[in-house]
N, C-alpha and C positions, 0 to 999 in steps of 0.2 A: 368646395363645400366642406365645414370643419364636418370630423364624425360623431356622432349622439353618442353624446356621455352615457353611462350607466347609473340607473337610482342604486345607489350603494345601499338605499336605508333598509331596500326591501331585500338583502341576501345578507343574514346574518346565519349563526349556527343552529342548526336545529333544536325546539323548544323540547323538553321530555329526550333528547341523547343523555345516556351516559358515559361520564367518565373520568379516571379516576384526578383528583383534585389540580395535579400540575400541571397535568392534558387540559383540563378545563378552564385554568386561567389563558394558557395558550389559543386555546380553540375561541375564546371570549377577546379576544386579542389586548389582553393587560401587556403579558410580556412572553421575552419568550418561555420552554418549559424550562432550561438548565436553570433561571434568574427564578423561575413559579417556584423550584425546588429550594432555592437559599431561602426568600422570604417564608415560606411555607415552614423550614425548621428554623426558622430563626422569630417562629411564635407570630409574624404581623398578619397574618392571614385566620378569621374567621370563616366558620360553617354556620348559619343559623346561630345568629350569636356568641358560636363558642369557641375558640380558640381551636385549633386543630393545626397540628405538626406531623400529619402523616398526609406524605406528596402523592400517598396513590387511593386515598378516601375517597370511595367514590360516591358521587357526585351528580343531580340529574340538573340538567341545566334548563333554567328558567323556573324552577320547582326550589332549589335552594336556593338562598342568600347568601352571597360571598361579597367578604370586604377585607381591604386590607389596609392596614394602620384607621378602620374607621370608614374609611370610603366604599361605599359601594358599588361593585365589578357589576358591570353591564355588558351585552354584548355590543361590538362593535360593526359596528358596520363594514362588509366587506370589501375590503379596497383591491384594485388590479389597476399599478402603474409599470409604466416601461421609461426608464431615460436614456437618453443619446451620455454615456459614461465618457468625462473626458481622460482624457491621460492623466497617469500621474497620481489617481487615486485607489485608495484600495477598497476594495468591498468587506467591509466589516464593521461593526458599529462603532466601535472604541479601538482604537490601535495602541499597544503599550509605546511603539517607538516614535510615537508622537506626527504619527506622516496625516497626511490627510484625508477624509473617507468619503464615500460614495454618498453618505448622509449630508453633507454639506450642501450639495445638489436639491436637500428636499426640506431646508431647511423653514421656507415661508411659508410652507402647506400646515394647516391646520390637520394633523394625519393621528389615526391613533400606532399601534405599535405595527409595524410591518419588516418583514425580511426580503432580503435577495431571495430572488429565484435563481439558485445557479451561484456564476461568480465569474471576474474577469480579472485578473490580475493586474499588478501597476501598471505595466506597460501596454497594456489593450484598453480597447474606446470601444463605444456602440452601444448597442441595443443588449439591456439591464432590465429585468422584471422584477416588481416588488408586488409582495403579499401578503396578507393576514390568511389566508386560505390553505392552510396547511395540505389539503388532500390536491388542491389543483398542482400547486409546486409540484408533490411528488410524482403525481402524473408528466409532470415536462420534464423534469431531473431522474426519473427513473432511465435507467437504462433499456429497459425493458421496452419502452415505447416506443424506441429507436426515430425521435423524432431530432429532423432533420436541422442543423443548424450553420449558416452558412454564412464565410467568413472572405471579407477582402484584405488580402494580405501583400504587404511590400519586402520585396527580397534583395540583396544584395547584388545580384547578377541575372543576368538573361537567360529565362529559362525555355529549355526546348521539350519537343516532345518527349524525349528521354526522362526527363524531369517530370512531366507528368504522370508517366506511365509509373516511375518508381510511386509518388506519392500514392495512387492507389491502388498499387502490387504490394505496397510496405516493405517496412525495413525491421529489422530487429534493431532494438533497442532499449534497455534498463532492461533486459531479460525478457520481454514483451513484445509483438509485433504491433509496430504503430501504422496505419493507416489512411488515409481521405476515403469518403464513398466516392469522391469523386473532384478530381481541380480542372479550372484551363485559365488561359490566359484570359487576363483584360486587357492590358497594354504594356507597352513595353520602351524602356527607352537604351541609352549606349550602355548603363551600368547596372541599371536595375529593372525589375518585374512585378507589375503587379498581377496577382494571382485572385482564382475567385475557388475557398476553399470549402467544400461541403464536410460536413462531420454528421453522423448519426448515435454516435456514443459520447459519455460524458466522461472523457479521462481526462486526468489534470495538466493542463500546457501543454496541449498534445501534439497541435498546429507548431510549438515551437520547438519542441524536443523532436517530430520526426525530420526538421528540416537540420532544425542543430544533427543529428544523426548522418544526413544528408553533406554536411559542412556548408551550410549555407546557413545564413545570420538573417534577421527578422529583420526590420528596419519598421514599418507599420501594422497591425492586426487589429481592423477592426470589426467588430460582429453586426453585418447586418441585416438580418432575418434568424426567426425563432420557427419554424413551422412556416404559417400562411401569414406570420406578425414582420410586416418590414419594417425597417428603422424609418424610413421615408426621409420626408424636409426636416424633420425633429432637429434642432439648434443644440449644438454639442452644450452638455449642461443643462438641460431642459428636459421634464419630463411632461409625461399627458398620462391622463386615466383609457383604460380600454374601454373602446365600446361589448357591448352583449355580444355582436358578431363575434369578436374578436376574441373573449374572454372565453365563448362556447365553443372555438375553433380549437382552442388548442385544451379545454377541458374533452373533447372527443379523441384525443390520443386513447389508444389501448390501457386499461387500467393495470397500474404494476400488482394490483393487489389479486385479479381475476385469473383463474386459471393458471395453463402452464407458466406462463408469461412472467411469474413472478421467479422462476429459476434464471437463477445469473450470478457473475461471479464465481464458477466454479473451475479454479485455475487448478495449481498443484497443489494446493490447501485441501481441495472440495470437490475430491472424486465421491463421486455420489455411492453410498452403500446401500442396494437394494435391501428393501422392506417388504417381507412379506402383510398382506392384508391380516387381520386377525379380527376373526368374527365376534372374541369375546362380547359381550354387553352388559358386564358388573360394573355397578356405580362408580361415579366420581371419585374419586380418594376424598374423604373427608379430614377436616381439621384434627389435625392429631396434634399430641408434645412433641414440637420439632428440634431433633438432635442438634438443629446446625445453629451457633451461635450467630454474634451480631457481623457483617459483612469481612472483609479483609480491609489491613489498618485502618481499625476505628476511629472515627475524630475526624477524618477528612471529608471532603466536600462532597464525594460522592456517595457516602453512608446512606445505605440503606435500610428505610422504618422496618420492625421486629416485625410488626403488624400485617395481618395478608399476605404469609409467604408464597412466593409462585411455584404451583406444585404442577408438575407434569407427570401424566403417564404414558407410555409409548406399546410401539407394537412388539408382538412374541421375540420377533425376530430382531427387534432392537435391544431388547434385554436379554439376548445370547449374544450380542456384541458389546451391550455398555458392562458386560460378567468378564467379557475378556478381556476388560483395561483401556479397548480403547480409548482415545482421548474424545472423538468427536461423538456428535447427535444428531443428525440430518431431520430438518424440516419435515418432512416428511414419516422421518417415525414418531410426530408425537400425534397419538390420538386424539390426547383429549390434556387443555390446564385450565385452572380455576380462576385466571382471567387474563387480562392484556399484560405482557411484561416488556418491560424496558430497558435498553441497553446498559449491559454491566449487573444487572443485578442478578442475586443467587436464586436458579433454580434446581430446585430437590427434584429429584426422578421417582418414581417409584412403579413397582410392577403391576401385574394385574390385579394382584390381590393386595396391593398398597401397602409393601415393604416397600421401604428404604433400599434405592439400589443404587444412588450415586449422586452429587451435587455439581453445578456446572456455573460457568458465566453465561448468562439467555445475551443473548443478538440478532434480533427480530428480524434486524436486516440482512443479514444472510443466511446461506442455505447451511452450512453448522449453526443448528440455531443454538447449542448449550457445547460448549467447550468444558468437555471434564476434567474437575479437582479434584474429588477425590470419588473411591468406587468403594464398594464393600458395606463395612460396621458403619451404622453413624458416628460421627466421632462431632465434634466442636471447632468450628472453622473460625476462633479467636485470634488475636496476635499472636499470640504465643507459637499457637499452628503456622501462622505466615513467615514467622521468623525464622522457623526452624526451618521450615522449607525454602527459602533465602540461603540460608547457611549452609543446606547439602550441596543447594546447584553451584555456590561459591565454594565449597571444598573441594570439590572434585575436580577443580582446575591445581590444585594444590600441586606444585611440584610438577608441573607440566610443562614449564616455559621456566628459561632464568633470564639475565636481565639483557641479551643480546633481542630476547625477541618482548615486544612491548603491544602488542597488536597481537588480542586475541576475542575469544566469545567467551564471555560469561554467565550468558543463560540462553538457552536454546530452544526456546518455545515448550513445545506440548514434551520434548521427550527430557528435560528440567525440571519440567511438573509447571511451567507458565503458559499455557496455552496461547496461541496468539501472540507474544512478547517475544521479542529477542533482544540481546542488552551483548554491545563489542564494546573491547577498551581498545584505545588510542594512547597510549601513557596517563596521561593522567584528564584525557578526555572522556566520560563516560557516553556510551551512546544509544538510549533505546529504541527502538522500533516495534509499533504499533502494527499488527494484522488486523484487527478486528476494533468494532466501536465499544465492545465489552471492555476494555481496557479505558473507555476514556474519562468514567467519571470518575476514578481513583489514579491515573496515573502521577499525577504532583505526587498521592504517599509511598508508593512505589517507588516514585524516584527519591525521594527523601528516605527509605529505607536503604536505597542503595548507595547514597552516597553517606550515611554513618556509616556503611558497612566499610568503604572500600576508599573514601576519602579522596575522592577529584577536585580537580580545581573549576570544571565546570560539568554539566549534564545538557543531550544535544537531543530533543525529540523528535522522532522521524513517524512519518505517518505514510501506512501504506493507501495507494492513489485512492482507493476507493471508499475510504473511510473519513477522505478531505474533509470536504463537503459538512457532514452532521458534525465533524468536530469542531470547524469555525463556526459552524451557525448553530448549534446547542451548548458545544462548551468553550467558546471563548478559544479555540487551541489551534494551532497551525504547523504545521511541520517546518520544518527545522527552528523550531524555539528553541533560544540558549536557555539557561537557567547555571550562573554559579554559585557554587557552595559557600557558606559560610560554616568553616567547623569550629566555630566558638561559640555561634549561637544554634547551628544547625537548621536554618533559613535557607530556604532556594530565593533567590531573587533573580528579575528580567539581568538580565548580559550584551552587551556592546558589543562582545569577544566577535560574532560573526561579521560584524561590518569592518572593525576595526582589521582583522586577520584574515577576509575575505572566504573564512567558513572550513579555512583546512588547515591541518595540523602534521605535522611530520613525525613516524615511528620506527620503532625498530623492530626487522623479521628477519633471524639468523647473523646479525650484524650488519646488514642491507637498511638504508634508510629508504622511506619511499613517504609521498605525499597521499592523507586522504581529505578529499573533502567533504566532511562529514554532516555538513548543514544541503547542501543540497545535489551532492554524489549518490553512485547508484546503491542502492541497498543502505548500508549504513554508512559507504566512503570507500569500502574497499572489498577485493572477495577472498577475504581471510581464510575460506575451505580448503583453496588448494595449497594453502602451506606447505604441507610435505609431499606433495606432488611438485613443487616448485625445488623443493630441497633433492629431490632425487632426479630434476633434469641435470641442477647445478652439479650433482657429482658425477654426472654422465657423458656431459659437457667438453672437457679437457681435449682441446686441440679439434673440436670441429665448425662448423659454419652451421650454424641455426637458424633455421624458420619456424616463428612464433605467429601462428595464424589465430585471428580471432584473437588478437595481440593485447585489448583491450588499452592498459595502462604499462603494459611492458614488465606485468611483474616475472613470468619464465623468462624471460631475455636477460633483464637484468642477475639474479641467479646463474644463468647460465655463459653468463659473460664473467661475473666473479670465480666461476668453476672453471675460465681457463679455454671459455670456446675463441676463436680466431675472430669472427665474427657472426654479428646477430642481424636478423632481418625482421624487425615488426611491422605484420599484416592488421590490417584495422580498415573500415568503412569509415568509420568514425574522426573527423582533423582533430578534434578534442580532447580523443582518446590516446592518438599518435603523439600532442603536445604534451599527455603528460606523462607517457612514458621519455620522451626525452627531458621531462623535467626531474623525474626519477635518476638516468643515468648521471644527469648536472649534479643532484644530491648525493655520488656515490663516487665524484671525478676523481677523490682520494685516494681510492682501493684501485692500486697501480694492476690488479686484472680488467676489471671495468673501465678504467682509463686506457688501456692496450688493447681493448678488444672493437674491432668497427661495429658501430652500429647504424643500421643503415632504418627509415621507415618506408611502408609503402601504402599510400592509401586507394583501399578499392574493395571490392567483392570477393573476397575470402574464395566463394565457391567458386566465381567465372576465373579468380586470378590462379586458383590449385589447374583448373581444367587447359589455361589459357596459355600459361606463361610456361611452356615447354622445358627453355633454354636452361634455366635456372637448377640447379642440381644443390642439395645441401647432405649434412651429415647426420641430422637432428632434424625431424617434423615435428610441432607440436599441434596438436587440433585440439582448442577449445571451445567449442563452439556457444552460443547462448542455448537458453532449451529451446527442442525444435517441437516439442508435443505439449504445447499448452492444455490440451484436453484429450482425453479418451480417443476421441474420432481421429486424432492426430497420431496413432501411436505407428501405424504400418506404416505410413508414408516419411515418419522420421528413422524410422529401421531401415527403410528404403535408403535413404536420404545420410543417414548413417556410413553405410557401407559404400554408398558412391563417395564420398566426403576423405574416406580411408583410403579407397583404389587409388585416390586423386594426390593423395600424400603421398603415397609408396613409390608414386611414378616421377616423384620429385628427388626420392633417398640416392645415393650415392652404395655405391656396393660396403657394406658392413655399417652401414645406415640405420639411424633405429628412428622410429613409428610412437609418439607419444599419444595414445588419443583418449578425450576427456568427455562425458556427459553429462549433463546437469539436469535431465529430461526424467521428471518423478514417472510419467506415465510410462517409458520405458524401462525396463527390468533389467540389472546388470544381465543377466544371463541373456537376454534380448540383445540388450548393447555389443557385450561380447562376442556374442554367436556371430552379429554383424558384419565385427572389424575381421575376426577370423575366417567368416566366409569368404570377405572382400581379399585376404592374404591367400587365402587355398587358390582363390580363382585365377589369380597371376601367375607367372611360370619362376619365380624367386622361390629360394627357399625361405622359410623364416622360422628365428627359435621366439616363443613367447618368452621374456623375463618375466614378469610377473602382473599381478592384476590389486586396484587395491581401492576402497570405499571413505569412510568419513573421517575424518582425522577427529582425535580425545576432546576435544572442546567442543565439537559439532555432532553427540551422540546422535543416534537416531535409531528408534524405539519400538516404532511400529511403520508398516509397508511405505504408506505414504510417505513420509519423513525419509528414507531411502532413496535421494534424488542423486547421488554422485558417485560416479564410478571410474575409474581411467587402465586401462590398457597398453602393454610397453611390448616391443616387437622391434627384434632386432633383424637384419637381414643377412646374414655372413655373406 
């Protein structure tokens, strides 16, 4: 029995909501808001016969008349389809590199404007929701709703129990712990497995990056089930409309908007700052003459109207924290603002009695809901401000690297004065990275500011995971897009460069060449922090046998192989990560220490291989680990975890042996870390001298508590 279609005519937006004009052609399903924003300032859009070019006018729908170039915006009718997505295509409307889209699939339907729910990348097939319904998406795509989505996936070998248990114990990997709620086998044959994968979180390629982490390669992934929505007989390339059953099943998810539930994503960004309640009950801040000029680099796409600025005020105890510089604003201390705001744009703060106490980037979707620019005087947040402030974060690299080392950071988020942005060179590859969706309706002028400034051959966009999502489906934007410079005209155009070079680029650190892949490597390609931690194994080094645990890319090994050690040992889980530190040594075969010195890899568990491998004795421990305290609730069991991780090292040194150990864990406290490894040294029957203890290297400041994520410890054992 086929299932009973839905009367689409009768769910449309509510008659008498408001909201503000860009929301409104979206929610009317014209188009989406990023496209409601061009036409809206590029004049084709009417109010009640008048022209209007402010995107956030609000607007009651069904009560005003909205047309655009002339035509009159109606609402549409609400659509809820699912397709069986084949291979080979990507989910996005328009692809600059010309590949093929998921829209091709829905091409004979008579539909008005509708998006992906979600997203399946080229290489994955299945079960694909489209909508006009903005509030049901977010209910499925929110994280918060933890709804279930379950995946059959083909792998390159036969997996055992071992294999499942890892998959939903997790692994570390890109600095994160990745996960399954739960796998088991479907079948099996001599070479390969097919697997049935559950996920309850929406992180980006998850299923493929924990398996990659794993060293096991994908072969098929396809999704099928959403909740209680099976893909069923659905014909790969075919879609159907949901029934009301079907459509009400998965709108009864938990609402990300309701309650606690909307907290999430609070990593080492977004330790939360309690807020005390504050009883005041004096008025709104009213429209006053607003100090802050027009947005940062004027002219671009993301310019924000003068008109209806978003004014916030917060609690007591928020304005003894935004007095003391801090950079962030937590959800939760804003009272009270004068209406809905939208990622990226500028909100002014003010106190209880509606001073001026600081202006930020608002990001509705996280819990730092306003990233601070600037705190104090009003002052005029014009180019002229942005540029300058460009040109301090660029000075102060001044004379800090010469031309041995070519790989370094150029602006360093919140403690640079760019909240949310971090921007590394590569020689002459520029690379930013995105924290937050605040950054994404301007980042093209940003980046076009920075490559006058500093003149690349190309610019590499990195988006962090959880910002994916709204930047392909509101601004056209995807992580790792090239963009090369043109400095004659001063033009970003699309780049070939990642297909052509396969996304990575070769630099120099201390005269050491080493490979990043900066289109879709961890963080921006490489982890440029430990520099001088690298620099003081390589001098440590001379005449012993090293173990580089949590080995990653082999950048301590390498270093410490050119300083003259006998031999090096890289430890890694990861086959990926082992390949490319031996593709680093291949880059170095000329430097006749690095060419003399054995390097051997070994792939496995860091923690079981320190506990396990008895025999193995060396002269040099290095302990890198990933962070072990994602959150707060995390922070004792990584100090636990900590100081076993050190006992497990020392019991591998060689008598006059030294102990290198490294943390990257924000929720633990050097003094925490420290106290750890020294406790773990006191409790063995070794003597040991500490050399020394040491934090952030000059390019990677760090400003305030949070931003203090790295610390290393050096322990010698006579």
């Amino acid at each position: 029995m086929k299932p009973t279609r839905r009367d689409f005519s009768k769910a449309r937006p509510a008659q008498g909501e408001q909201a503000g004009l860009a929301r409104a052609l979206s929610k009317l399903g014209h188009c989406s808001r990023s496209r409601a924003w061009e036409i809206i300032q590029a004049g084709d859009v009417t109010v009640n016969g008048s022209v209007c070019r402010d995107p956030e006018r609000r607007v009651t729908l069904g009560r005003d008349r909205l047309a655009v170039q002339g035509r009159p915006v109606v609402a549409q009718a609400r659509v809820y389809l699912m397709l069986n997505k084949p291979r080979g295509l990507v989910t996005t409307a328009a692809d600059e590199r010309g590949r093929g889209t998921v829209y091709q699939c829905l091409e004979d339907r008579n539909l008005p404007f509708i998006s992906p729910v979600g997203r399946l990348d080229q290489a994955s097939e299945g079960l694909l929701l489209f909508t006009n319904d903005t509030e049901w998406a977010a209910r499925i795509t929110d994280p918060a709703t933890h709804l279930d989505k379950t995946y059959h996936v083909q792998i390159d070998c036969v997996a055992d129990d071992t294999l499942l248990r890892r998959l939903a114990d997790g692994v570390e990997a890109d600095g994160g712990i990745l996960a399954a709620k739960s796998a088991r086998r479907l079948r099996e044959g001599e070479r390969n497995s097919w697997l049935e994968i559950v996920l309850d979180e929406g992180r980006n390629r998850q299923i493929r990056r924990l398996l990659e982490a794993l060293g096991i390669a994908v072969l098929r992934l396809v999704r099928v089930s959403i909740g209680t929505l099976q893909l069923g007989d659905l014909s790969k390339g075919e879609s159907r409309a949901l029934t009301i059953a079907e459509v009400a099943a998965l709108r009864s998810a938990p609402s990300p908007r309701s309650g606690p539930a909307i907290r999430r994503g609070r990593g080492v960004e977004a330790e939360r700052l309690e807020s005390a309640s504050d009883s005041d009950s004096s008025p709104r801040p009213q429209p006053v003459e607003d100090p802050v000029a027009r947005p940062p680099l004027v002219g671009g796409k993301g310019a924000v109207a003068s008109e209806s600025k978003l004014r916030l005020r917060v609690t007591a105890t928020a304005e003894t924290i935004v007095r003391s510089r801090h950079p962030w604003l937590f959800s939760d201390s804003v009272r009270e603002q004068n209406r809905e705001g939208r990622p990226g744009e500028l909100a002014v703060i003010y106190d209880r009695k509606d001073r001026f106490l600081a202006i930020g980037l608002y990001d509705p979707l996280s819990p730092i809901r306003v990233r601070l620019l600037h705190t104090g005087k009003p002052c005029r947040l014009d180019d002229a401000w942005w540029r300058q402030r460009l040109d301090h974060a660029l000075a102060r690299r001044d004379g800090l690297f010469d031309d041995a080392t070519t790989g370094f950071r150029w602006i360093n988020g919140e403690s640079d004065g760019w909240p949310g942005l971090v921007v590394d060179g590569y020689g002459k590859t520029l690379v930013m990275k995105l924290y937050t969706a605040a950054w994404l309706p301007r980042w093209r002028d940003v980046a076009r500011a920075l490559c006058e400034a500093r003149q690349p051959e190309r610019l590499v966009l990195r988006l962090s995971r959880n910002i994916q999502e709204i930047a392909a489906t509101e601004f056209s934007t995807t992580d790792g897009q090239v963009l090369a410079f043109n400095p004659a005209t001063g033009a970003l155009e699309s780049s070939s460069w990642a297909a052509d070079a396969g996304g990575t680029v070769t630099f120099l650190e201390t005269g050491l060449r080493f490979e990043a892949n900066v289109v879709s490597g961890q963080k921006t390609g490489f982890f440029l922090d430990q520099r001088e931690n690298r620099r003081r194994v390589g001098a440590l080094a001379a005449g012993r046998e090293v173990l580089n645990a949590f080995s990653f890319s082999g950048g301590f090994s390498l270093y410490a192989a050119a300083g003259g050690a006998t031999s090096v040992t890289d430890l890694d889980i990861s086959a990926h990560a082992l390949a490319s530190a031996r593709r680093n040594f291949a880059l170095n075969e000329a430097n006749s220490a690095v060419a003399g010195c054995r390097h051997e890899t070994a792939q496995g568990d860091a923690f079981a291989w320190l506990e396990q491998e008895r025999a193995r004795q060396f002269d040099l421990v290095v302990l890198d680990p990933p962070s072990l305290a994602k959150r707060e609730a995390d922070r004792a069991g990584a100090i636990q975890a900590y100081a076993k991780l050190a006992a497990n090292g020392m019991r591998r040194l060689r008598q006059g042996g030294i102990l290198v150990a490294a943390s990257c864990s924000a929720h633990v406290s050097a003094e925490e870390f420290f106290g750890a490894v020294r406790g773990a040294a006191a409790a063995g029957v070794r003597r040991f001298v500490e050399m020394e203890t040491t934090g952030h290297p000059p390019d990677h400041p760090a400003t305030f508590p949070e931003a203090r994520y790295l610390k290393c410890v050096y322990l010698r054992f006579p």
